[in-house]
C-alpha positions in Angstrom: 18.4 19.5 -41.3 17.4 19.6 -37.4 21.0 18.6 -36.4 22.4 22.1 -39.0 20.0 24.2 -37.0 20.9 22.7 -33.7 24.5 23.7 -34.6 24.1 27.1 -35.8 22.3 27.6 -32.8 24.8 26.4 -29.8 27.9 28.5 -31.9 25.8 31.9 -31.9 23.5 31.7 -34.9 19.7 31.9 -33.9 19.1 33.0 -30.3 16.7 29.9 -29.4 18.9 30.2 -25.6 15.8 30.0 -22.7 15.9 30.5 -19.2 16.5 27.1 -18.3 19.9 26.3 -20.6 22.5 25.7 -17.8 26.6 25.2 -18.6 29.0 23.5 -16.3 30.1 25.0 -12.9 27.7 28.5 -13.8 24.9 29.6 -11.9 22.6 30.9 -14.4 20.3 32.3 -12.0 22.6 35.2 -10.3 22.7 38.8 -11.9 26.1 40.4 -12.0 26.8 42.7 -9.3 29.2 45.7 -8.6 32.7 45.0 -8.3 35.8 47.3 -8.0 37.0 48.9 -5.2 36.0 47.7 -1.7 36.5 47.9 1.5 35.7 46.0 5.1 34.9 47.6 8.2 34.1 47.1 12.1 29.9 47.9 12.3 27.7 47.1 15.2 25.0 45.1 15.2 21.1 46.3 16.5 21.9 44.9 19.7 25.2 46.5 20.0 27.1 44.3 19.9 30.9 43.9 17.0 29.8 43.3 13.9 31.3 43.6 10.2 30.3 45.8 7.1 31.4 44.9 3.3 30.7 47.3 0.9 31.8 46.3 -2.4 31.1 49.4 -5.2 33.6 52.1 -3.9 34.5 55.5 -5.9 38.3 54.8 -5.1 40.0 52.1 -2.9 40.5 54.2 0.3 38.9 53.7 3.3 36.9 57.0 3.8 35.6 56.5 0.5 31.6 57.3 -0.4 29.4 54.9 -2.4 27.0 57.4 -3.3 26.6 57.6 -6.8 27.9 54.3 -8.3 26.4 50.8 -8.6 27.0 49.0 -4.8 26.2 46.4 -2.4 26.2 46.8 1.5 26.5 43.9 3.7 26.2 43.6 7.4 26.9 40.7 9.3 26.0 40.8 12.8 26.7 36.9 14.1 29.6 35.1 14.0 32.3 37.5 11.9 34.8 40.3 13.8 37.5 41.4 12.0 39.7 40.0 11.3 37.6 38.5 8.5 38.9 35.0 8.6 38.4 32.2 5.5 35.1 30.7 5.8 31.5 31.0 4.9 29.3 34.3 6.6 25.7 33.2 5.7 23.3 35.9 6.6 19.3 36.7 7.1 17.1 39.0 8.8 18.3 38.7 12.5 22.0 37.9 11.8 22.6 40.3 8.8 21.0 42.9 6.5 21.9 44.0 2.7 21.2 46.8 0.4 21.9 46.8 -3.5 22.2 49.8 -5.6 22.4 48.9 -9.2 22.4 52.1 -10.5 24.3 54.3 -7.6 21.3 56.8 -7.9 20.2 56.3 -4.5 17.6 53.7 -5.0 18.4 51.1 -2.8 16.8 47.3 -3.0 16.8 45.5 0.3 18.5 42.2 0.7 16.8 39.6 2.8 19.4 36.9 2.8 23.0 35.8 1.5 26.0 34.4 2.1 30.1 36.0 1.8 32.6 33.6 1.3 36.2 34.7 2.4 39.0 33.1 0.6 41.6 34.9 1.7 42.6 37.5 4.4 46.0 38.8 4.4 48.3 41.8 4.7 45.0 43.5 5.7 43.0 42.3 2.1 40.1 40.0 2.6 39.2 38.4 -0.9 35.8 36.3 -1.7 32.5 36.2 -3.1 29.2 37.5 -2.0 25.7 36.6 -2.9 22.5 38.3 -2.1 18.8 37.4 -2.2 16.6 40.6 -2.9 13.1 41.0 -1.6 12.2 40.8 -4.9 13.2 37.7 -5.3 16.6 38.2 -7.5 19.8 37.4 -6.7 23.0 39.5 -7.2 26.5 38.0 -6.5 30.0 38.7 -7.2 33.6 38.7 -6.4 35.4 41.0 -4.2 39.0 42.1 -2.4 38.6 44.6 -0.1 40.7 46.9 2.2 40.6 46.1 5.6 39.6 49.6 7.3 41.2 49.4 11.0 39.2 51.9 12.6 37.2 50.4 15.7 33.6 50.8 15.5 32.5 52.1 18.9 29.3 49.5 19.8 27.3 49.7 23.1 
């Protein structure tokens, strides 16, 4: 009788699922962030100096486009990424990079305090990856991404 309800309840019969009921390759512990259009950006950092802006959560896929209004994330890293965004690993925290998180697009904001984007591919002026970022209140949002490269020159200094 324990092995029937065991069944029924890994093929969707009684919801007996808790937090800690992990599958293969999936990281149960990140929320679902925005997606659609995105683009990156030249930025500067607080000290002036290049730095790089994903914002992944656009209204359209054109680089003058707002956020305002729909469910975003704003990255900023300030050490070790210039465009182009080259395939690798951009880990950031408070003093190399800052985040923001809208889930709702209704101008409350939730500050990141740590992350990581992962570039797998930049090409023909697309960058494609992942991002994930650490909330300060303690959840983590992540998500995939291919983003417009937006030539204009941020003017640091």
């Amino acid at each position: 009788m324990v092995l029937v309800y065991w069944l029924a309840a890994c093929v969707g019969g009684d919801d007996t699922s808790t937090d800690d009921d992990t599958s293969a390759g999936e990281d149960t512990g990140v929320l679902p962030g925005p997606d659609g259009p995105s683009r990156v950006q030249s930025d500067c950092a607080p000290d002036d100096g290049p730095a790089v802006r994903l914002i992944v959560g656009l209204d359209e896929a054109t680089c003058d486009s707002a956020f305002d209004g729909v469910p975003h994330v704003r990255i900023n890293l300030w050490v070790g990424a210039e465009l182009p965004l080259e395939p690798g690993t951009y880990p950031f925290e408070s003093g190399s990079g800052s985040a923001w998180y809208s889930p709702s697009g209704a101008g409350v904001e939730q500050y990141g305090t740590s992350g990581e984007v992962v570039v797998t591919s930049s090409t023909g002026g697309v960058v494609t990856g992942t991002y994930r970022v650490e909330l300060d209140s303690g959840a983590i949002v992540g998500g995939a991404f291919t983003a417009d490269v937006c030539p204009d020159p941020a003017m640091c200094g």
